[in-house]
C-alpha positions as CSV (number, residue, x, y, z in Angstrom):
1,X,-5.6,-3.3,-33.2
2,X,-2.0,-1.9,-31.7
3,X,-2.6,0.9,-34.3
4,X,-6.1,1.9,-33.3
5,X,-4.7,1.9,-29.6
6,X,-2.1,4.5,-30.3
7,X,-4.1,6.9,-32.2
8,X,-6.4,6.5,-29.1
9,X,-3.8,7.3,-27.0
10,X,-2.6,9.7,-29.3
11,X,-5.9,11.2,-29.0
12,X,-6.3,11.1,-25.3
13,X,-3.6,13.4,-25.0
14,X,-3.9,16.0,-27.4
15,X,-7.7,16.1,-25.5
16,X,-5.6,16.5,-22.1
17,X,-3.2,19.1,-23.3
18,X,-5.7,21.1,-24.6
19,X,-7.7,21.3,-21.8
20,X,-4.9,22.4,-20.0
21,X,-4.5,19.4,-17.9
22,X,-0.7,18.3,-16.8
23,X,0.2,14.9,-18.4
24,X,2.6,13.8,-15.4
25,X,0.8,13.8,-12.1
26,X,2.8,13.9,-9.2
27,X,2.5,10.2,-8.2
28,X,3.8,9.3,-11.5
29,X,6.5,11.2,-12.4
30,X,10.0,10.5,-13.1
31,X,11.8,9.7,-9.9
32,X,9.0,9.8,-7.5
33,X,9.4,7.5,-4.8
34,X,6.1,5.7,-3.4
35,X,6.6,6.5,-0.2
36,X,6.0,10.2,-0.8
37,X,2.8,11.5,0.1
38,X,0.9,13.0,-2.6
39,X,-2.7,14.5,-2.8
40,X,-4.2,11.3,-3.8
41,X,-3.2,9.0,-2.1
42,X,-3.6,10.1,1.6
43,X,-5.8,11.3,4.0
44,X,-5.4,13.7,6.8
45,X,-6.6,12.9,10.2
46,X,-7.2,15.9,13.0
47,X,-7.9,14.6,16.9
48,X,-8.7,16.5,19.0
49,X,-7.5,19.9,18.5
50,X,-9.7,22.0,21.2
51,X,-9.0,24.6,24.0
52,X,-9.7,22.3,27.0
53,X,-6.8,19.8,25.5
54,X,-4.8,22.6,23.9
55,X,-4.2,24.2,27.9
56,X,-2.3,21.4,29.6
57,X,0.4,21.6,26.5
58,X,3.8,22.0,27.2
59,X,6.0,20.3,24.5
60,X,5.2,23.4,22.1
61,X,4.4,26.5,22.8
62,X,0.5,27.3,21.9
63,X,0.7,29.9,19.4
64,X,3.0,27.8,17.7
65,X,0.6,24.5,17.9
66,X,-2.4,26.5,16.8
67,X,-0.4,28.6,13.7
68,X,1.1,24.7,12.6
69,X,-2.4,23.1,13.1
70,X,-4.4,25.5,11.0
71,X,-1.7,25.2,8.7
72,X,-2.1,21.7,8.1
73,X,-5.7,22.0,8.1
74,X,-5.1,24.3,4.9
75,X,-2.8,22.4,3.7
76,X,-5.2,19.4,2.9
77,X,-8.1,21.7,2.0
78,X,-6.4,23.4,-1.0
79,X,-4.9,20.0,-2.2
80,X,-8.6,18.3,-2.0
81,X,-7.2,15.4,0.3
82,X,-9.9,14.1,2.5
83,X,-10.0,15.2,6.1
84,X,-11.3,13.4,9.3
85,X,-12.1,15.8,12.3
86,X,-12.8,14.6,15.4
87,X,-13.3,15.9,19.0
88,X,-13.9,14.1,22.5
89,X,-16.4,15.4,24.5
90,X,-16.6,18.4,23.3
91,X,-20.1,19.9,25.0
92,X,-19.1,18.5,28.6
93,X,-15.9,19.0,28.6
94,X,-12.8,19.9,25.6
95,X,-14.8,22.2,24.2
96,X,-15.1,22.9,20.5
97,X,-12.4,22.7,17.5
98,X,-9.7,25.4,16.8
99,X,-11.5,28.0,15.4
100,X,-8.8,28.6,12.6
101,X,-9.6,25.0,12.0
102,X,-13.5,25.0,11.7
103,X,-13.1,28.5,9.7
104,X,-11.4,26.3,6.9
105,X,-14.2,23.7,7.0
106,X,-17.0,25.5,8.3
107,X,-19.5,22.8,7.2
108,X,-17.4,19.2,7.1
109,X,-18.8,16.9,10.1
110,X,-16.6,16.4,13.1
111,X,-17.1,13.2,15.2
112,X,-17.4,13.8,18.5
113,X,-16.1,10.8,20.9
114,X,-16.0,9.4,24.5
115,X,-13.2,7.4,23.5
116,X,-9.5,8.5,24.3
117,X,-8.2,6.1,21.9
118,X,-10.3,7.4,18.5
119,X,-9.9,4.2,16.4
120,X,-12.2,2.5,19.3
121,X,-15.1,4.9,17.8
122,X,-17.2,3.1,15.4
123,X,-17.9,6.3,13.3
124,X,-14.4,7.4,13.1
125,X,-13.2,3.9,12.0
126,X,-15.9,4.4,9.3
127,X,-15.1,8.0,8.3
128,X,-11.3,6.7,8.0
129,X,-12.5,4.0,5.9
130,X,-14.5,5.6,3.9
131,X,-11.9,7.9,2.6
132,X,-10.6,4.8,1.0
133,X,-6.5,6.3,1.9
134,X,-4.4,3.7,3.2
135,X,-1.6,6.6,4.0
136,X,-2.6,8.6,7.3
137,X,-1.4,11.7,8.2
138,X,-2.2,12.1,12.1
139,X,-1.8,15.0,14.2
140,X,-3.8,14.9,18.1
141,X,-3.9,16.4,21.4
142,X,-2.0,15.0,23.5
143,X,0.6,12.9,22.0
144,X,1.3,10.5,24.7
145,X,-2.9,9.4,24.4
146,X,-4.8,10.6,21.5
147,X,-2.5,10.1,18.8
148,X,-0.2,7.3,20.0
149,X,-3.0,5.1,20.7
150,X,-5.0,5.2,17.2
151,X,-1.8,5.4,15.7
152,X,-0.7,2.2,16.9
153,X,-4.2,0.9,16.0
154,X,-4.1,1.8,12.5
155,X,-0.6,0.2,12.2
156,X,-2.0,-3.0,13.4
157,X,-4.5,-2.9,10.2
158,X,-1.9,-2.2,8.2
159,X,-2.0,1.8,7.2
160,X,0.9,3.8,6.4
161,X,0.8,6.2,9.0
162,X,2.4,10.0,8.8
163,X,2.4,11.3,12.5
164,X,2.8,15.7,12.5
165,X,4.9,16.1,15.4
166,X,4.6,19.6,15.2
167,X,0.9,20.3,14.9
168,X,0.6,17.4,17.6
169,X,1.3,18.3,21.7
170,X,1.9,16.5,24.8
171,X,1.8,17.7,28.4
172,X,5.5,17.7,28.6
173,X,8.9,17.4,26.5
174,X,9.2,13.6,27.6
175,X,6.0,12.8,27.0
176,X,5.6,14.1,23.5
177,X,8.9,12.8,22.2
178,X,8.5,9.5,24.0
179,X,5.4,8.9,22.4
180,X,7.0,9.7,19.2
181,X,9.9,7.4,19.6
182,X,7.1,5.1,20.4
183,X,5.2,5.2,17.0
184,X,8.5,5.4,15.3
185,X,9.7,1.9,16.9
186,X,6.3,1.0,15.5
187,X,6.9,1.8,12.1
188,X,5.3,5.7,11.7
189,X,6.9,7.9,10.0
190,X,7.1,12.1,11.8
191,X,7.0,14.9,9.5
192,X,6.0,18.0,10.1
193,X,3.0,20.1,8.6
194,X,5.3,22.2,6.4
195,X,7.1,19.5,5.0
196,X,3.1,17.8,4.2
197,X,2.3,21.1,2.0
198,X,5.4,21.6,0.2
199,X,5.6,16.9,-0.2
200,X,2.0,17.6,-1.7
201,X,3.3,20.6,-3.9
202,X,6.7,18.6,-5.3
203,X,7.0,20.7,-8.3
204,X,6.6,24.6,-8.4
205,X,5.7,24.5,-11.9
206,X,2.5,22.9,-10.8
207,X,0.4,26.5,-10.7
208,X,-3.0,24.8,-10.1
209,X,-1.4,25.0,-6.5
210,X,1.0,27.3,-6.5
211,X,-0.3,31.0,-5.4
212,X,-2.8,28.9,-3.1
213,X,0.5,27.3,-0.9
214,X,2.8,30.3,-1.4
215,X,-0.5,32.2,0.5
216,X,-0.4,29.4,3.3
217,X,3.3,29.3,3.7
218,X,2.9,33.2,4.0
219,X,0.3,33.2,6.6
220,X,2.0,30.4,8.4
221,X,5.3,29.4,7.5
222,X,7.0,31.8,9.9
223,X,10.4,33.0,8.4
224,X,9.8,30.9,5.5
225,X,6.8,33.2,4.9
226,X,9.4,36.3,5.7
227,X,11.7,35.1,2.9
228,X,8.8,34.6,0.5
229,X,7.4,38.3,1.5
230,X,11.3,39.7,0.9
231,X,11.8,37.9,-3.0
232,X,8.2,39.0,-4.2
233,X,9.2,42.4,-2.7
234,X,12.6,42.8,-4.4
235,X,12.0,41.0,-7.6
236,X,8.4,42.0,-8.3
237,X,6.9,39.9,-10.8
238,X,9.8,38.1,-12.1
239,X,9.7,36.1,-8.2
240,X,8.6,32.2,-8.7
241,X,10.2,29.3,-8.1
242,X,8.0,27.9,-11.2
243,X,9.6,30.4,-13.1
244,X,12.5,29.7,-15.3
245,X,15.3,32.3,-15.3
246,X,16.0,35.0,-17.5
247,X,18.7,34.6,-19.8
């Protein structure tokens, strides 16, 4: 029996390599810690990112919020990680989603609330559910209300949760980064949106990804971008970090 299993396995993947497909996946690599986020095992969660609640923002400037938030938005699209988007009252009063954001899912259902507190809505609990992630990664407008308080939430019910303080805004300083210290004490963990694309990316070899993020980081990684934009300009083709050197 032993011997049929290992020319099965055997088999299994020759099959794999010949079809081109990479026998170490990110979550199960050598060294790779289970806290990391990875493509699989995590969903992304977008509150509230509209105009009406995007005005009263003063922890970061605007441009800056909306260039980080459709970045993230990206991010999870061209990694296939589930998405959530949701918006509070958006014909009466926030009005609708980013439009950088709804250009990257022009068709995906957003969940509109009453609720300030989004894990209160009985659709968005379901939608979270459904993606069957138990780690979160939340970003909202504001801060202080509609991401601290479904944070908190989903903390209670045991999920991981990932807060992006940088594609997330408060009405002040203090309020943001008092709500953050707040989700922290509670056992969130802040990143920011870059750091979610290049945690989901890991390994530069893995070209599936790769032109896909180095376009992102381009259009949104600021002088990240620049520097990218520089080493494909000076070294032509030979520029990749999958790349091994030239001997």
């Amino acid at each position: 029996m032993s011997r049929i299993l290992k020319r099965l396995a055997l088999w299994l993947a020759s099959a794999a390599l010949a079809a081109g497909v990479a026998t170490v996946h990110a979550q199960t690599a050598p060294g790779a810690a289970k806290r990391l986020l990875t493509p699989d095992n995590s969903a992304v969660i977008m509150i509230d990112h509209q105009s009406q609640m995007a005005f009263a923002v003063q922890s970061i400037d605007r441009t800056l919020l909306t260039n980080n938030s459709v970045g993230l938005a990206k991010t999870a699209k061209v990694f296939n990680v589930p998405m959530v988007l949701t918006t509070v009252a958006e014909k009466s009063f926030s009005g609708p989603l980013f439009g950088g954001i709804k250009a990257v899912y022009p068709n995906a259902p957003v969940i509109d609330r009453t609720t300030m507190n989004s894990w209160e809505d009985r659709a968005f609990r379901d939608a979270v559910k459904k993606t069957g992630r138990k780690k979160l990664v939340m970003a909202a407008l504001w801060t202080e209300v509609c991401l601290v308080m479904p944070v908190l939430a989903a903390l209670e019910e045991g999920y991981e949760v990932y807060i992006v303080t940088d594609a997330s805004g408060g009405v002040t300083a203090e309020a943001h980064n008092a709500a953050v210290q707040r989700m922290v004490q509670a056992g969130a963990q802040p990143v920011t949106w870059m750091q979610v694309l290049l945690e989901y990316q890991r390994d530069w070899a893995r070209q599936s990804t790769y032109d896909a993020v180095i376009k992102i980081a381009l259009e949104h990684g600021g002088a990240y971008g620049t520097g990218l934009e520089y080493a494909k300009a000076m070294l032509g083709a030979d520029a990749g970090e999958g790349k091994p050197a030239k001997k």
